[in-house]
C-alpha positions, 0 to 999 in steps of 0.5 A: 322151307329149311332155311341156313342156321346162320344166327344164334347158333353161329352155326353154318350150313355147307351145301354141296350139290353132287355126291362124286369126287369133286363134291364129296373131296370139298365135304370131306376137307371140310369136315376135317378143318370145321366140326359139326359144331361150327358147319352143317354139311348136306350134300344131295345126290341124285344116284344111289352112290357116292365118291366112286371111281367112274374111270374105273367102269370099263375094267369093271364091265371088262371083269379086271375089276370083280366087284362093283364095290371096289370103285367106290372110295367111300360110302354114303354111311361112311360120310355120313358116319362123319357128320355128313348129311348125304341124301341119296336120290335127291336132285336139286332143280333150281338154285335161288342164288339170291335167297341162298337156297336151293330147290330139291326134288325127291326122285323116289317119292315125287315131292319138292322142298327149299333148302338153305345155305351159307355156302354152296358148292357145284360139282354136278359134273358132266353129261354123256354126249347123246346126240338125238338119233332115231333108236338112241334110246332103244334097249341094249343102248348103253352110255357108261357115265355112273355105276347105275349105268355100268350096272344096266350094261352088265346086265344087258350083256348078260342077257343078250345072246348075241356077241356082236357089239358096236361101240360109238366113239374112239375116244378113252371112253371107247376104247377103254369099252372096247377092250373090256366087251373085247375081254368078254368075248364080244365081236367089237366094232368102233365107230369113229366120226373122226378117220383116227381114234384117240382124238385127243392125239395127233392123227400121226399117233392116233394111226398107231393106235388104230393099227394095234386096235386091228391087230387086237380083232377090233374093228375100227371105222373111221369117218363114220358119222352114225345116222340111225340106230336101228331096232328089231320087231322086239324094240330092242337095237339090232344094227347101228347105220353110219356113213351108208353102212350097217354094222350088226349090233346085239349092244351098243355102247356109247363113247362120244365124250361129255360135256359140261352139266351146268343147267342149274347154273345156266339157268341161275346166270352164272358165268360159263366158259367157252366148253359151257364150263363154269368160270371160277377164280384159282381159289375154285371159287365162281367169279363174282359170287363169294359165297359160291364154289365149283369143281370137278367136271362141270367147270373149265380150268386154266391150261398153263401152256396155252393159257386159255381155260379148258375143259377136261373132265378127269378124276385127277382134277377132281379130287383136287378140286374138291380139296381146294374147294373144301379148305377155302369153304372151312375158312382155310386156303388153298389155290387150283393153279391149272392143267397141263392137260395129262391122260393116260389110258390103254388098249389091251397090252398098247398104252396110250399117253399125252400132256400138254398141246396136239399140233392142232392146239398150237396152231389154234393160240397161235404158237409156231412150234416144231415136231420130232417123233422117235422110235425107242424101247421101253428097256435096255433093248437086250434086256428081256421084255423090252418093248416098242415105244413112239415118242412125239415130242412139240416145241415152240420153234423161237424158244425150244420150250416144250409143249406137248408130248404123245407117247404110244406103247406097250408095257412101260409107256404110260407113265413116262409121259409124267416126265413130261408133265412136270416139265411143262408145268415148270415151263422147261425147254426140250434141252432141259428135258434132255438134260435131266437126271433119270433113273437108269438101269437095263430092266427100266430105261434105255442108257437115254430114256425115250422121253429124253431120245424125243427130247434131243431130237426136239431141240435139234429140230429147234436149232435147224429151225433157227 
């Protein structure tokens, strides 16, 4: 067994368990604050890649993004030429939180060994939803979770005659999939189980995404709970059946979400959420052990405006995780306050935001809020290329503070709902928000920015409320 070097060394040995953001960010910060001298840092991977960009998949499958090699940040002979021991297709099986060791499995030869550790960090992140239908797994079935993934899906499509696709699910996932076999020339349909897409939206909003999908010559299908998956003579998919209909398929793409993966941990007894999340402290250390820290998409963190812990699995999070992470292991410090729950993505030209509380989340905590939806452009409305914008804004209904904010739009849409993440994160009122000192000028903003234009409508909404 290859024990820590705790001792007459005084060495220590760092342990991470997944090579992605989270993992490989804690290994990096790291390495910077402690040298090779003082920790030893081995960090297993099961895949053949380390510290890529996931979210960058669909652009990539989509041809916006040529080269695979372009969404990977950081190679494993890079982190390697930095002291970082990375083991490639090595898949860690059981930890043995007592022993401080963990067992790992070589995928490439079979074998099994114990390592030790001093200190152990989780970022085994999180797994495709892949409900257990009949046909899930028949060739041209496709999730989009790892580069090993998105490589598999290329080369189905390339070999694939057919250009019919079917595309389960309508969250970022889906879409994002979507618009790239879209982009490649595919007869595209979604498959939804909800009537709307982007269920991280109010079905209001999601209604405008469904109709830009439509007008984009996507097919988008609600209420459709998939049975089956249906194959051919040759094994291979050829329709996909949901709600009493087929619809033809030459490849299927799955777009259902994740959820946490946190086996090891299950199995090992630590603390797990409500979404099957780990638990951790703000210093993204696991609660109860002190030797133990998590990040990434494995773990559930604190939403600051409903105040319960969720789960939402983005890089943002991530990377910052894994700074926090790696400062507090290297004997720094460093806290993860929560989330406000910000994410955006797009559809072809129709860009897709959100922060913050749905009104079904509100309703969920308990909180009684108001709603104000505004029509706007994303510049001065006579200045050339300016472009529809819908502005959903919640607030609570006693204190007008701001709790959610959606935003559906083309150019220049997205990013403004970073307007309204600094103001939850500061706890703001839509009065405050109103008052805001932003940038104008005709080829940026409206003489009132369409943030701003919810906003206002927002704290009248408030102040009729009483």
């Amino acid at each position: 067994m290859d024990r820590g070097t705790r001792g007459s060394t005084g060495r220590q040995r760092l342990v991470v368990v997944g090579g992605d953001a989270a993992g490989m960010s804690a290994a990096s910060q790291a390495r910077r604050l402690k040298g090779p001298d003082e920790l030893e840092i081995v960090a297993f991977e099961r895949g053949r890649f380390t510290s890529y960009s996931a979210c960058g998949i669909p652009y990539w499958v989509g041809g916006d993004v040529t080269d695979r090699e372009r969404l990977i940040a950081r190679t494993p002979e890079q982190h390697r030429a930095r002291d970082i021991d990375v083991r490639l297709r090595s898949e860690v099986t059981e930890l043995d939180l007592d022993g401080g060791r963990v067992r790992v499995r070589d995928l490439e030869s079979g074998t099994e060994s114990w390592t030790g550790y001093d200190r152990l960090v989780l970022a085994t992140g999180a797994r495709p939803v892949r409900p257990p239908l009949p046909g899930i797994d028949a060739p041209g079935v496709h999730g989009v979770q790892t580069l090993e993934d998105g490589q598999a899906l290329l080369d189905t499509l390339d070999a694939t005659e057919g250009r019919r696709a079917v595309v389960v699910g309508a969250g970022y996932i889906g879409v994002e999939m979507a618009e790239a076999l879209l982009n490649r020339g595919y007869e595209v349909t979604v498959l939804n189980r909800g009537e709307q897409p982007m269920s991280t939206l109010d079905p209001d909003m999601g209604r405008l995404v469904h109709a830009a999908m439509d007008g984009l010559g996507i097919t988008t299908v609600g209420g459709a709970e998939v049975a089956e998956i249906l194959t051919g003579a040759d094994g291979r998919v050829r329709a996909v059946a949901a709600g009493g209909e087929e619809y033809p398929a030459d490849v299927v793409v799955l777009g259902i979400g994740v959820e946490p993966e946190t086996a090891l941990a299950r199995a090992a007894g630590l603390p797990l959420g409500a979404f099957g999340g780990l638990l951790t402290d703000l210093a993204m250390r696991v609660r109860g052990r002190e030797e133990v820290w998590a990040g990434g998409d494995c773990v559930e963190v604190l939403d600051l405006v409903s105040g319960r812990e969720r789960h939402i699995p983005l890089g943002t999070h991530a990377n910052k995780h894994g700074q926090v992470i790696g400062a507090n292991v290297a004997g720094g410090y460093g806290t993860f306050p929560g989330v406000v729950g910000t994410a955006v993505s797009k559809v072809c030209s129709l860009e897709i935001a959100r922060t913050g509380l749905r009104e079904r989340d509100a309703r969920e905590v308990g909180l009684r809020y108001v709603t104000a939806v505004t029509e706007s452009t994303s510049r001065a409305g006579y200045y050339p290329g300016a472009a529809p914008m819908t502005v959903k804004m919640i607030a609570e209904r006693r204190t007008g503070r701001l709790l959610g904010t959606q935003i559906v739009g083309r150019e220049g849409a997205g990013k403004r709902v970073d307007i309204a993440a600094v103001a939850l994160t500061a706890g703001m009122t839509v009065d405050q928000v109103a008052a805001l000192d932003l940038g104008y000028a005709p080829p940026f903003s409206p003489v009132w920015d369409p943030v701003q234009v919810a906003a206002r409508k927002a704290a009248a909404a408030v102040r009729e409320a009483g």
